[in-house]
C-alpha positions in Angstrom: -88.2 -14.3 -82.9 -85.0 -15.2 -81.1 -82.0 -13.2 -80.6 -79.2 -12.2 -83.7 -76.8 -14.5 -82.2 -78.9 -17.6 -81.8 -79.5 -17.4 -86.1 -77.6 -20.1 -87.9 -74.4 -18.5 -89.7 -73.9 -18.1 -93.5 -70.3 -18.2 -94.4 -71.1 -17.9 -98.1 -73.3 -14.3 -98.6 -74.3 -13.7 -102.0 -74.6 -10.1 -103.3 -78.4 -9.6 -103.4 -78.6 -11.1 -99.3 -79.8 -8.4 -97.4 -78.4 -7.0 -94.1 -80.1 -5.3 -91.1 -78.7 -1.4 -90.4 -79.7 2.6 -89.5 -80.3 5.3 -91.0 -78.5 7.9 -89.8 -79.7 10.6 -92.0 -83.6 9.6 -91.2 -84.0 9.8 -87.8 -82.3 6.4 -87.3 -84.8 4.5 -88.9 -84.3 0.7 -89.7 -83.4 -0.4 -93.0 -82.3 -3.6 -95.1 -78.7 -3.0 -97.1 -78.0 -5.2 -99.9 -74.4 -6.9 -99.8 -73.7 -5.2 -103.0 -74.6 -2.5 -101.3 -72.1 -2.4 -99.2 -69.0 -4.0 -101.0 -69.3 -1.0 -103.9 -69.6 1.6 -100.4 -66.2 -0.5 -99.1 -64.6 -0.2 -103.0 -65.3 3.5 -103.5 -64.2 4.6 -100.3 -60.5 2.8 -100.7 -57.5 5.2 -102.2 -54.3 4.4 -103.7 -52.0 6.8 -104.3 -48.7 6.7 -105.0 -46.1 8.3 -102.3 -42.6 7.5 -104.5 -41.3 7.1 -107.5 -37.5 6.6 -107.0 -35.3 5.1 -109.8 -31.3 4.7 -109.8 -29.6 4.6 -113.1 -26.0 3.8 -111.3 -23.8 0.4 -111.6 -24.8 -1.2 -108.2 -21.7 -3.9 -107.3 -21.2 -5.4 -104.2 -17.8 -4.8 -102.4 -16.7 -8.4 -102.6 -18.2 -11.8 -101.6 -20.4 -11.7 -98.7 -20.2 -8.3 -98.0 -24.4 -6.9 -98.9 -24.9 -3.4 -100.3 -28.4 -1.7 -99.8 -29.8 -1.1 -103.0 -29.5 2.8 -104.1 -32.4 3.9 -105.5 -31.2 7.7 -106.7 -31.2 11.1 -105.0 -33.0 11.0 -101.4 -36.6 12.2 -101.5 -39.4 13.2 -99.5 -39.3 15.0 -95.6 -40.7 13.9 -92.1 -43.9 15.6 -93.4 -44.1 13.0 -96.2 -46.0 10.1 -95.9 -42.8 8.5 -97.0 -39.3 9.4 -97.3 -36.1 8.0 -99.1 -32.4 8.4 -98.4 -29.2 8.2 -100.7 -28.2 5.2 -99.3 -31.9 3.8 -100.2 -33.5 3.4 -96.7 -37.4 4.1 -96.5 -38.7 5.7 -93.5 -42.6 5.8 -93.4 -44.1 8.8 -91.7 -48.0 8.1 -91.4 -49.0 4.8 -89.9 -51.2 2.6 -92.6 -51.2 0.5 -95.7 -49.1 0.4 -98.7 -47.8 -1.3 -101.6 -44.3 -1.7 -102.5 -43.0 -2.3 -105.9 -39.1 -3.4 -106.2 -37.1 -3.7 -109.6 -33.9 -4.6 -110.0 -31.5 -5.1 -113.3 -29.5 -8.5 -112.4 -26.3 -8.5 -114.5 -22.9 -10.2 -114.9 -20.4 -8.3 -116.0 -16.6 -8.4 -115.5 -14.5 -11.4 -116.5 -15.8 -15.5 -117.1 -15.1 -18.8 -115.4 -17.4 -20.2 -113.2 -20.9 -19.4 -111.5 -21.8 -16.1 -110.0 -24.5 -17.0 -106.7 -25.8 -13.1 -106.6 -28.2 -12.8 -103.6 -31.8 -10.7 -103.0 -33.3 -10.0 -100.0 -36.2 -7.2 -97.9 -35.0 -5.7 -94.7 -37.6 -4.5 -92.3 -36.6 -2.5 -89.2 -32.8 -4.3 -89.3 -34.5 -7.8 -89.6 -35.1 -10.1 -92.8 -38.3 -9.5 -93.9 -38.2 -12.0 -97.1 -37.4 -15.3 -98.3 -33.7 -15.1 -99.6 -33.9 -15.0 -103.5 -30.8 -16.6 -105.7 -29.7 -16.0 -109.3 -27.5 -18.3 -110.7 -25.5 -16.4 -113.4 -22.5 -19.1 -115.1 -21.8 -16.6 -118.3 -21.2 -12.8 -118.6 -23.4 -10.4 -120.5 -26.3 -12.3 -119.1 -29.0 -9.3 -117.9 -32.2 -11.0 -115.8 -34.6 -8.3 -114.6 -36.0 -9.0 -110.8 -39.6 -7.5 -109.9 -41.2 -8.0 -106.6 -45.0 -6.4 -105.3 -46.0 -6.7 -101.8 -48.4 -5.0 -99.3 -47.1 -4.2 -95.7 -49.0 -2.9 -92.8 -46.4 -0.3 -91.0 -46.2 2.2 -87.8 -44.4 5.5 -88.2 -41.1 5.4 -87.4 -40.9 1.8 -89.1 -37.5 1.6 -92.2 -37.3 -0.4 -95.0 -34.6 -1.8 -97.4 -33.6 -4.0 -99.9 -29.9 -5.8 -100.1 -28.2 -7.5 -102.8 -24.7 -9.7 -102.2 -22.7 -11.9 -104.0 -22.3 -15.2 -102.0 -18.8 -16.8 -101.8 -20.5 -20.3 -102.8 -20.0 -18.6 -106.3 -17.2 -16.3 -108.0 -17.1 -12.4 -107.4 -19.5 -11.1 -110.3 -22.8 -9.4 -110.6 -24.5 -6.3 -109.4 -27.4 -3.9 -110.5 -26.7 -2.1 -113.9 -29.1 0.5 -116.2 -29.5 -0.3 -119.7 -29.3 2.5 -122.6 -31.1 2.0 -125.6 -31.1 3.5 -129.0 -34.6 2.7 -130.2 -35.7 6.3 -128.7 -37.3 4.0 -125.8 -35.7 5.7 -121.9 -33.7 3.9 -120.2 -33.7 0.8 -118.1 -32.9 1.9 -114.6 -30.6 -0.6 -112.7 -33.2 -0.4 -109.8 -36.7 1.3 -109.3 -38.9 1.5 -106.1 -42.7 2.6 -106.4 -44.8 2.8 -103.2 -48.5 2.9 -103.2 -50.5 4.4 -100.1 -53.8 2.6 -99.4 -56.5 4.0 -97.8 
């Protein structure tokens, strides 16, 4: 028999292939390992659990045309010996190095007077840079309400900060913002913004 790395390569495994390993709990004794095996060994030892919950039930409006606002996601949570913590102003600072998942909500609404086309702007800051394609809703009539929901994984370091911004853009009229929703069918209330965050591993 040749050497491993002289065997032709098999890009597609299926689940009952078998794989060459130890033993460490028997003397290091050679066994086979199915691939099942070892995908259910990878899927049990993975954890999710979620680090924060934050949801802002205030009007979110822009100061103007142009001018972004970070997105305010309630009272400031967490401390440095939190995987993750919030501020007020609705900057994430992770704390522990790793995986997570990062669920964004936001309540897009025109309120305020009619005439012409509101351009109200979305985007993910990462460490002080644009982390996200720019997303656009075109709003041309008030009481128009569109919710915004947006999941995505992201590999960070301690230390690393995280934000979203909304702006309306002068290529449209000075309307829209983030705004909670009461309702009176004994449902709670729509928040005008939410931000989950999962920590995997």
């Amino acid at each position: 028999m040749g050497k491993i790395s002289g065997y032709a390569n098999d890009s597609t495994p299926n689940l009952s292939d078998k794989l060459i390993g130890t033993d460490v709990d028997n003397l290091n004794a050679t066994k086979n390992f199915t691939v099942a095996s070892i995908v259910g060994l990878v899927a049990g030892s993975i954890q999710v659990n979620q680090v924060l919950n934050a949801p802002s039930f205030l009007d979110q409006e822009p100061l103007g045309l142009n001018s972004p606002l970070i997105v305010n996601f309630g009272a400031a949570q967490g401390t440095v010996n939190d995987d993750v913590m919030i501020d007020s102003a609705g900057k994430v600072t992770f704390n522990t190095t790793g995986l997570y998942l990062i669920n964004g909500f936001g309540s897009v609404w025109r309120q305020g007077s009619s005439g012409g086309v509101a351009i109200f702007a979305f985007r993910s800051v990462y460490n002080g840079v644009q982390s996200s394609a720019t997303k656009t809703f075109h709003i041309d009539s008030t009481g128009l309400s569109i919710p915004y929901e947006v999941t995505v994984p992201i590999q960070v370091t301690a230390g690393d900060q995280f934000w979203f911004e909304v702006m309306r853009d002068s290529t449209g009229v000075d309307s829209g913002g983030l705004y909670p929703t009461a309702l009176a069918g004994g449902w709670s209330q729509q928040p005008s913004s939410q931000l989950q965050i999962w920590k995997i591993g």
